[in-house]
C-alpha positions in Angstrom: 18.4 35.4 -7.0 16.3 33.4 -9.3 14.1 30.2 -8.0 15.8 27.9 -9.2 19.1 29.1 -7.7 16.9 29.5 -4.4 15.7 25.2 -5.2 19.0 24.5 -6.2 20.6 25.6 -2.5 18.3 24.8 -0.4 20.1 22.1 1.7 17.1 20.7 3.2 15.8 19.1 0.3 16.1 15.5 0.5 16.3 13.4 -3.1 14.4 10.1 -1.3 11.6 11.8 0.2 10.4 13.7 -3.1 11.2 11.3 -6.0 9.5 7.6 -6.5 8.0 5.4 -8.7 4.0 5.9 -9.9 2.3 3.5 -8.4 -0.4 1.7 -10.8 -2.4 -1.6 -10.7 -0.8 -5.2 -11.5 -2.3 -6.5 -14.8 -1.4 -9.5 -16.0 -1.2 -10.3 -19.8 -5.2 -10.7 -20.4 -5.4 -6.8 -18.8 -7.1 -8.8 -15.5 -6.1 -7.6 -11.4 -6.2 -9.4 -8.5 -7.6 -8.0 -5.8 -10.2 -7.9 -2.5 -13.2 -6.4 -1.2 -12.6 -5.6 2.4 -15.7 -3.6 2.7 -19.3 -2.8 2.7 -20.6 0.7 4.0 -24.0 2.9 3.9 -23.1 6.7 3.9 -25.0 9.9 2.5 -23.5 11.2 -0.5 -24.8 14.7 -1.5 -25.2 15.0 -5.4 -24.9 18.2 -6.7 -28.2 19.7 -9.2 -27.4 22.0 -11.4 -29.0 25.3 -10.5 -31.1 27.2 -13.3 -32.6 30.9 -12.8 -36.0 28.9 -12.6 -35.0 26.1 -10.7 -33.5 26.6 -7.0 -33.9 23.1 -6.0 -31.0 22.0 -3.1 -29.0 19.2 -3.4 -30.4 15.7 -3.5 -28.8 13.3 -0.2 -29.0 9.7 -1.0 -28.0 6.5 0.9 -25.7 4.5 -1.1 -23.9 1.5 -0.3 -19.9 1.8 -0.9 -18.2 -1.3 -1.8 -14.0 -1.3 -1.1 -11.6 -2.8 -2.4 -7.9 -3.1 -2.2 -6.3 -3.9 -5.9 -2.9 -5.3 -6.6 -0.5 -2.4 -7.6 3.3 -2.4 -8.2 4.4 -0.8 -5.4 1.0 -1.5 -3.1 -2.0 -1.8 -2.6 -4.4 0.9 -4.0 -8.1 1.4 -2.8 -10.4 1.4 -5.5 -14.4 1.9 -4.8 -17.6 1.4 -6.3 -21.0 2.8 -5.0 -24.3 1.5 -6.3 -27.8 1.9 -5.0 -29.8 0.6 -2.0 -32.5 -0.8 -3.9 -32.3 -4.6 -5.4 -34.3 -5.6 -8.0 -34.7 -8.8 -9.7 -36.0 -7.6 -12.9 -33.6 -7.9 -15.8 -32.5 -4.6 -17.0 -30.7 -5.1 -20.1 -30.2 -8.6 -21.8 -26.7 -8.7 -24.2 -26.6 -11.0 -26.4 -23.1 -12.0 -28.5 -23.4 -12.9 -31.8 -25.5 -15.5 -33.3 -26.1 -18.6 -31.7 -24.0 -17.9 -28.6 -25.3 -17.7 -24.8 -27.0 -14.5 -24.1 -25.7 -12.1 -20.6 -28.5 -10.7 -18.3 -27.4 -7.7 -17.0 -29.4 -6.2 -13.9 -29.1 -3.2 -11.6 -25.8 -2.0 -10.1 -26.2 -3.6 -6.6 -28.0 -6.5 -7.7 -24.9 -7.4 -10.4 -22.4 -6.2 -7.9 -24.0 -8.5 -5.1 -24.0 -11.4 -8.1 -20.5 -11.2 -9.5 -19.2 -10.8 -5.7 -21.6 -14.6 -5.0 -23.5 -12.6 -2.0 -26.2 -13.3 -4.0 -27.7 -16.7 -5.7 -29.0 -16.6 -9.1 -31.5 -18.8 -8.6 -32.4 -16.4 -5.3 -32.6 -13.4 -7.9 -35.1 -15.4 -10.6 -37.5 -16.7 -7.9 -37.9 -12.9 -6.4 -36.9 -14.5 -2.8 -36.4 -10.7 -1.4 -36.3 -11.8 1.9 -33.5 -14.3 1.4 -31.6 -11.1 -0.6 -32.2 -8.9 1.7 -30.8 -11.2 4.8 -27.6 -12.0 2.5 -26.7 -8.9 1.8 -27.3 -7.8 5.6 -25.3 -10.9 6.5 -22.1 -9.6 4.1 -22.1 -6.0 5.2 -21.3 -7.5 9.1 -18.7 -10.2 7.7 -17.1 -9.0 5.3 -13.5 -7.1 6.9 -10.3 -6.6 5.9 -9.2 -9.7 7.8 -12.0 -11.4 6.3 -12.3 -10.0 2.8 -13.7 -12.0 -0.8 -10.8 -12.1 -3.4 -11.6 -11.5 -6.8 -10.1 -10.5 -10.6 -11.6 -8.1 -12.8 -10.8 -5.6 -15.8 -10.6 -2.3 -15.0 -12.3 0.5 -16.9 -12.2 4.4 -17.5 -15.0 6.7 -16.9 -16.2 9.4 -19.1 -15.6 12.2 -17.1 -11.8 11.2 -16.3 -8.6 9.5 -16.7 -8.6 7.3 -13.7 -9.3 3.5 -14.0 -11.7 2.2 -11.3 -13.1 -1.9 -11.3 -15.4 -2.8 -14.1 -18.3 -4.7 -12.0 -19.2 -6.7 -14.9 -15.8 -8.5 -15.2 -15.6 -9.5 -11.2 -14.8 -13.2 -11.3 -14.1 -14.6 -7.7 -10.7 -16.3 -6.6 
């Protein structure tokens, strides 16, 4: 008896519970989706080194803060994350301009942009170094921020290098 005679025959197999649709994020014609943040979490990740004949170094264990979302997708909601750093810093890190004559984008460190695009965080708080005042928002988000109580947004999404799967593009957040 060959396989597929044996998948063929068997009668348990049930049609419904195997096939369905793929279920992918809700764009609309500019390539934007709608979605939420219903979370903010510290954990431990472990990042891997790679290990040399000279170098036995173990792993490095960071703090990171996790931000979740939940993105519009045709048949549900899918839960998309991003994880940035628990350092803010004020100082600009890269300053894009676009083209001649036109307004100029600061750009600064993950959390710090995150904590921007998401409005947890005041501009004018960021260029007058107020740490205290950052510190306490950000604090102050991480308790109220919930899934009953979660900050809708729109954003592009983007690739990464090192796969196929889309994931939010922090720099396009807008708020709803």
């Amino acid at each position: 008896m060959r396989i597929r005679d044996i998948i063929m025959s068997d009668s348990d197999f049930d049609f419904d519970d195997c096939v369905g649709i793929a279920n992918r994020p809700l764009k609309d014609f500019d390539g934007f989706v709608k979605g939420k943040l219903v979370s903010i979490d510290i954990k431990n990740v472990e990042f891997k080194k790679p290990r040399s004949k000279n170098d036995f170094e173990d792993d490095i264990v960071q703090k990171v803060f996790v931000f979740s979302f939940l993105i519009e997708g045709k048949t549900e909601d899918i839960k998309m994350s991003r994880m940035t750093g628990t350092k803010i810093n004020t100082e600009i890190k890269h300053v894009k301009g676009k083209g001649r004559g036109s307004k100029q984008e600061e750009e600064y460190n993950a959390l710090t942009e995150t904590c921007l695009k998401l409005g947890l965080f005041d501009i004018k708080d960021v260029k007058e170094e107020n740490n205290q005042v950052l510190i306490d928002s950000l604090k102050k988000s991480t308790k109220e921020i919930t899934p009953d109580n979660p900050i809708k947004i729109k954003t592009k999404l983007e690739t990464s290098e090192s796969s196929d799967f889309e994931n939010i593009n922090i720099r396009t957040i807008e708020l709803i």
